[in-house]
C-alpha positions in Angstrom: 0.0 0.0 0.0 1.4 3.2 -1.2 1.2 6.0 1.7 -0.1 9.6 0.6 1.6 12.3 0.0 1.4 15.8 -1.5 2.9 16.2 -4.8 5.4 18.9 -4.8 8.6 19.5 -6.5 11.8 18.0 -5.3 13.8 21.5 -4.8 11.0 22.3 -2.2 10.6 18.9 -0.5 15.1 18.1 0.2 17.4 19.9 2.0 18.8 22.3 -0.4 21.5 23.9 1.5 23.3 20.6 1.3 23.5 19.7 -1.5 25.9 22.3 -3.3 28.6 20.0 -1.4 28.8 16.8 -2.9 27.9 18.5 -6.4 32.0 17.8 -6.6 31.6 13.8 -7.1 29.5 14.9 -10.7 30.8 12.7 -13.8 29.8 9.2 -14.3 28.5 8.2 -10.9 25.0 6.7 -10.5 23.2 6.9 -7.3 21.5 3.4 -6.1 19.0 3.5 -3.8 18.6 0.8 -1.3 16.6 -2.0 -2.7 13.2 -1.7 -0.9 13.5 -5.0 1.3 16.4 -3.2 3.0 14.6 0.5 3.5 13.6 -0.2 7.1 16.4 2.1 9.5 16.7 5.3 9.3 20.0 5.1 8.2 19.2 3.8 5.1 16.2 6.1 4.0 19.1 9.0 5.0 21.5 7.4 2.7 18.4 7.7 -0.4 17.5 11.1 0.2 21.4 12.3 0.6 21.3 10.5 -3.1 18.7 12.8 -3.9 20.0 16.1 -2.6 23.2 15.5 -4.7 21.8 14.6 -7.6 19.5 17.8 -7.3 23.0 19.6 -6.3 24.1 18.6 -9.9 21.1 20.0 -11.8 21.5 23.2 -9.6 25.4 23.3 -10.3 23.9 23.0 -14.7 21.4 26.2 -14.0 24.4 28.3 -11.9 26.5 27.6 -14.7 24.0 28.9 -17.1 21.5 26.5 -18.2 18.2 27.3 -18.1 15.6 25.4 -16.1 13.7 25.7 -19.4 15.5 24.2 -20.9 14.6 20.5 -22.3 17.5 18.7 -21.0 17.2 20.5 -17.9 12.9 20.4 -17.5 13.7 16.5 -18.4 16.0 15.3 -15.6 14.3 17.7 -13.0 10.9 16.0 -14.1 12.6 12.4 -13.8 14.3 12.9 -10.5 11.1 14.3 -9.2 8.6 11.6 -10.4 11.3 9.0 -8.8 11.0 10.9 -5.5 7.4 11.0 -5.4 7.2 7.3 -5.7 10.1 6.5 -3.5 7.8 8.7 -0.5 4.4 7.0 -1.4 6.7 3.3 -0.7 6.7 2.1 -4.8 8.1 -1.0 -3.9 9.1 -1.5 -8.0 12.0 -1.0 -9.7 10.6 2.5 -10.7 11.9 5.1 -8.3 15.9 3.7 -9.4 14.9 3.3 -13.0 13.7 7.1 -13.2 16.5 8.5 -10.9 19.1 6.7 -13.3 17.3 8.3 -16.5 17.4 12.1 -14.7 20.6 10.8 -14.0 21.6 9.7 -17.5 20.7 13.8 -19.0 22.6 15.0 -15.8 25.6 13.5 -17.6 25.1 14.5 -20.8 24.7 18.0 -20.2 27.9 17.9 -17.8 29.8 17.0 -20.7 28.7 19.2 -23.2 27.1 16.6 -25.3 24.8 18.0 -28.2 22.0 17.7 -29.1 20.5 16.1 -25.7 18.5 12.9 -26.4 14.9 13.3 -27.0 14.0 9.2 -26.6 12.0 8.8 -23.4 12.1 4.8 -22.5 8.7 3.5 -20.6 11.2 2.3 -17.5 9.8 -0.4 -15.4 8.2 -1.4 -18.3 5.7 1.1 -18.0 2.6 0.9 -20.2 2.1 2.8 -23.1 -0.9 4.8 -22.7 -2.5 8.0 -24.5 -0.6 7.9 -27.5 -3.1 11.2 -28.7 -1.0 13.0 -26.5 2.5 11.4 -27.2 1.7 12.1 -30.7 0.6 16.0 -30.1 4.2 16.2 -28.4 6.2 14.8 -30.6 4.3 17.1 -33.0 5.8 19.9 -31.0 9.9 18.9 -31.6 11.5 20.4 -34.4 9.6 23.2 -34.6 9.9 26.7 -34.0 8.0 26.9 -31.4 9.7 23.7 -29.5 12.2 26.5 -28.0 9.4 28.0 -26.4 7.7 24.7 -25.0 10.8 22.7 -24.1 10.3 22.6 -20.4 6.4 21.2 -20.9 7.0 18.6 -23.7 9.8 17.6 -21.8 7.7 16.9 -18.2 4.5 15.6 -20.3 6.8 12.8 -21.5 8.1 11.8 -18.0 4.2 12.3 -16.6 3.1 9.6 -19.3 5.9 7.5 -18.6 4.5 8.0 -15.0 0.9 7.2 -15.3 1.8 4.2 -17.6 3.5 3.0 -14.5 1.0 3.4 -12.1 -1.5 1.8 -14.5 0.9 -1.2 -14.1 1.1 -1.4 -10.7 -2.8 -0.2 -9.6 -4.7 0.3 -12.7 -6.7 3.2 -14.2 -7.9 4.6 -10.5 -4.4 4.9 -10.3 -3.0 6.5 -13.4 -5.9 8.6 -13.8 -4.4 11.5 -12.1 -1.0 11.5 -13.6 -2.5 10.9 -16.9 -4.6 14.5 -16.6 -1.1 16.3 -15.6 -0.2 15.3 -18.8 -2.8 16.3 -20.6 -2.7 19.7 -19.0 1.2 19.8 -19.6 0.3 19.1 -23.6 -2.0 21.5 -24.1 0.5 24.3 -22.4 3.5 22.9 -24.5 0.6 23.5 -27.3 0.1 27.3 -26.0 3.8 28.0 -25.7 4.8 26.6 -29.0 1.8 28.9 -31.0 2.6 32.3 -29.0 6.4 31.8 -29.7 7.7 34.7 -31.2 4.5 36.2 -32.2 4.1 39.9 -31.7 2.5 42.7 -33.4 4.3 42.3 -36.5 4.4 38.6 -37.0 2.4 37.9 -40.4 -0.8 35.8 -40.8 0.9 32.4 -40.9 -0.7 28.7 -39.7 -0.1 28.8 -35.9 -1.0 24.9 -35.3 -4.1 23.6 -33.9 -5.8 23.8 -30.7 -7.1 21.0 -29.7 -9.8 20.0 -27.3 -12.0 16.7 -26.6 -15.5 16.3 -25.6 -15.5 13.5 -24.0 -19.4 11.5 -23.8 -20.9 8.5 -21.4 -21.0 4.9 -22.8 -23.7 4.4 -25.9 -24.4 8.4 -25.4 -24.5 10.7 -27.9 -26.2 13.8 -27.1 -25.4 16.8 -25.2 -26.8 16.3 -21.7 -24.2 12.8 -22.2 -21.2 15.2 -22.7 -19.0 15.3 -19.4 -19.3 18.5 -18.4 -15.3 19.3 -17.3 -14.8 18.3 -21.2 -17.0 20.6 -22.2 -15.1 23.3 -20.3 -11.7 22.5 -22.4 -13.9 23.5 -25.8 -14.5 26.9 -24.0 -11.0 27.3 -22.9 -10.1 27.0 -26.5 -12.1 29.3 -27.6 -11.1 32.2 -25.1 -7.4 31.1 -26.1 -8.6 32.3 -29.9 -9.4 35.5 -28.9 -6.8 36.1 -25.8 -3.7 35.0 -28.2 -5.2 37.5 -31.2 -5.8 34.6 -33.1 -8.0 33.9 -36.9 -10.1 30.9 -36.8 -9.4 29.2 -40.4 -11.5 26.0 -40.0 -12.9 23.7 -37.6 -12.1 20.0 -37.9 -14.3 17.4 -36.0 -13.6 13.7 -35.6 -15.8 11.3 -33.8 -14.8 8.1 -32.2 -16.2 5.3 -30.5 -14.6 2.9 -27.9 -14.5 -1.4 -28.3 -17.6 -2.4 -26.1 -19.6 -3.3 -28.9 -17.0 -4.9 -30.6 -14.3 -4.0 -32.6 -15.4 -2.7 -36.2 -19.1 -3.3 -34.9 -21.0 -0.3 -38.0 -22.7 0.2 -34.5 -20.0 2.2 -33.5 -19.5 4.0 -36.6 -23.2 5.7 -36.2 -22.4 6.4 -32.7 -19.4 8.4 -33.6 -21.2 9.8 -36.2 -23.9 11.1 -34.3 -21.2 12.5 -31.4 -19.3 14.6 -33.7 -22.5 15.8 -35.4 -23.5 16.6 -31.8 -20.4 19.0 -31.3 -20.8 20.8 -34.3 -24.3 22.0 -33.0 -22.5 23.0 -29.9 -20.0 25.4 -31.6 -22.5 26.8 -34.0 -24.5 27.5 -30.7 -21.4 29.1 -29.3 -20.7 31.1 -32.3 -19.0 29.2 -35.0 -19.5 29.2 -38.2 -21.0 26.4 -39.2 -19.8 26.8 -42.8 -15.8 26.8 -41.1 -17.1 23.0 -39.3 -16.5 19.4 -41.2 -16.6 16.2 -39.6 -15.4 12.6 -39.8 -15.9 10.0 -37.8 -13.6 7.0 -37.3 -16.2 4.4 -34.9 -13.5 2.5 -32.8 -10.7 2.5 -35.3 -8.8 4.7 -33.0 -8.7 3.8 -29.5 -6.2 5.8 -27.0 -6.4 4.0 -24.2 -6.7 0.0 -24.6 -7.4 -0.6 -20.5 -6.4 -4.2 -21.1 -7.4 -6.4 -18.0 -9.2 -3.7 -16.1 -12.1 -5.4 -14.0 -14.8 -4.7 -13.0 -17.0 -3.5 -15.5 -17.4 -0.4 -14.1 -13.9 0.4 -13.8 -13.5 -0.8 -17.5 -16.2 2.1 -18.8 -14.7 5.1 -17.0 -11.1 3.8 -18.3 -12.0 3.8 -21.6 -13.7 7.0 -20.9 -11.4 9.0 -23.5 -12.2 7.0 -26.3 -15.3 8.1 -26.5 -14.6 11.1 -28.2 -15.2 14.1 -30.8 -11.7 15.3 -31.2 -11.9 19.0 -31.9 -9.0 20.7 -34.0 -9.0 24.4 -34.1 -6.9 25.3 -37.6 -5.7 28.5 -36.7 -3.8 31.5 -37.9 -2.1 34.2 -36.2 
């Protein structure tokens, strides 16, 4: 049984004063934490957590020296180091707390010795499951842009918080990864926001600006708008106040409505229900002051499922985990 605990960043939770001291044993070394069976004296929980500080030392000793905490390598190892703490206090009795230290570990290293550029692979440690790859694929949308330089630190800490959740899905299932699966999502869609708004100003011409994207998300075999869940709902009108707030032109409106697998895989059942869902949203733009002639939509039935929720029990559980493939994906096509 993991024990609560209140999610905050490492810099704020270890002793920072010190840590700038061992910041001198830097280079190749890797810090290995005691294996669980043995974390029972005090002694040895000190030992971890003295691990920690230095290896937070190391990232401060990077951002004295003049890297920015923004920066990817940087937002990356802070992000691993802090998601292995978190687990190490809540007991994680895997191999994950080691496993996510040594990849913060691994960047630590890199940047030390000036390698460039800094890997951008992000392994699922622990074997972590692979889950939401909607929002892996909207970040790796984000590299090798323009506007990556901007949205480093997010993409960066929305890769680790996948990695995370797939992790916890592992070990305790949806209930579990739920959580850590919505600070990704909110870390995508401000990677998204950074990566438009970078380097716009008065005088940028009108050029695409990448889509903002939102999902209403609907109850099972629902497909009208009392079935829409509400906080989804809320994301549409966030992205709509984004439109005007960033100064932005509204070229088109793309729908796409899915479906998830409880009526069977390729079932045409599905392929009406996501019909009707995304014809659903478009009446809800058009009510909120679209123009319907800027809407089109597709629908896909279960073609395209996100999260697969493979050997979640009971039934109940099942539904609300496949709870985001039963979508209308809504892309924005917008220029600034």
């Amino acid at each position: 049984m993991k024990l609560p605990h209140n999610r905050s960043t490492l810099s704020r939770t270890l002793l920072a004063a010190a840590v700038l001291a061992a910041v001198g044993t830097a280079g190749a070394q890797q810090t290995r934490l005691t294996p669980q069976e043995k974390r029972i004296t005090d002694e040895a929980i000190h030992a971890d957590l003295q691990g920690y500080e230095t290896t937070q030392g190391r990232i401060q000793a990077l951002n004295d020296g003049g890297r920015s905490i923004r920066d990817y390598g940087m937002a990356k190892a802070q992000c691993w180091l802090d998601v292995s703490f978190h687990e190490y206090t809540r007991n994680d009795r895997s191999a994950f707390p080691q496993e996510a230290l040594t990849e913060s570990e691994k960047l630590i290293v890199d940047m030390e010795n000036g390698v460039a550029p800094i890997p951008t692979d992000t392994p699922l440690v622990n074997g972590a499951k692979y889950l939401r790859d909607d929002l892996w694929q909207r970040l790796r949308a984000i590299h090798g842009t323009p506007g990556f330089e901007c949205a480093q630190q997010k993409v960066a800490c929305g890769e680790v918080e996948l990695v995370h959740a797939g992790n916890e899905f592992n070990q305790q299932q949806w209930r579990h990864s739920k959580p850590y699966i919505q600070i990704a999502e909110d870390l995508v869609n401000d990677a998204e926001a950074l990566a438009r708004q970078c380097g716009a100003g008065p005088a940028t011409p009108a050029v695409p600006a990448g889509p903002l994207v939102a999902n209403v998300l609907f109850e099972f075999d629902r497909d009208q708008y009392r079935d829409i869940r509400t906080y989804s709902l809320e994301s549409v009108d966030r992205a709509l106040a984004t439109l005007k707030d960033e100064g932005l032109t509204l070229e088109g409106v793309a729908l796409v409505g899915h479906a998830d697998r409880m009526h069977g895989r390729g079932h045409d059942y599905n392929q009406g229900l996501s019909q009707r869902r995304a014809q659903t949203v478009r009446e809800l733009l058009v009510d909120r002051g679209i123009d319907p002639d800027k809407i089109r939509y597709e629908y896909r039935g279960d073609t395209q499922q996100v999260q697969q929720c493979e050997g979640v029990k009971p039934r109940a559980a099942l539904l609300e985990c496949l709870l985001p493939n039963r979508r209308v994906e809504v892309r924005f096509e917008l220029a600034r």
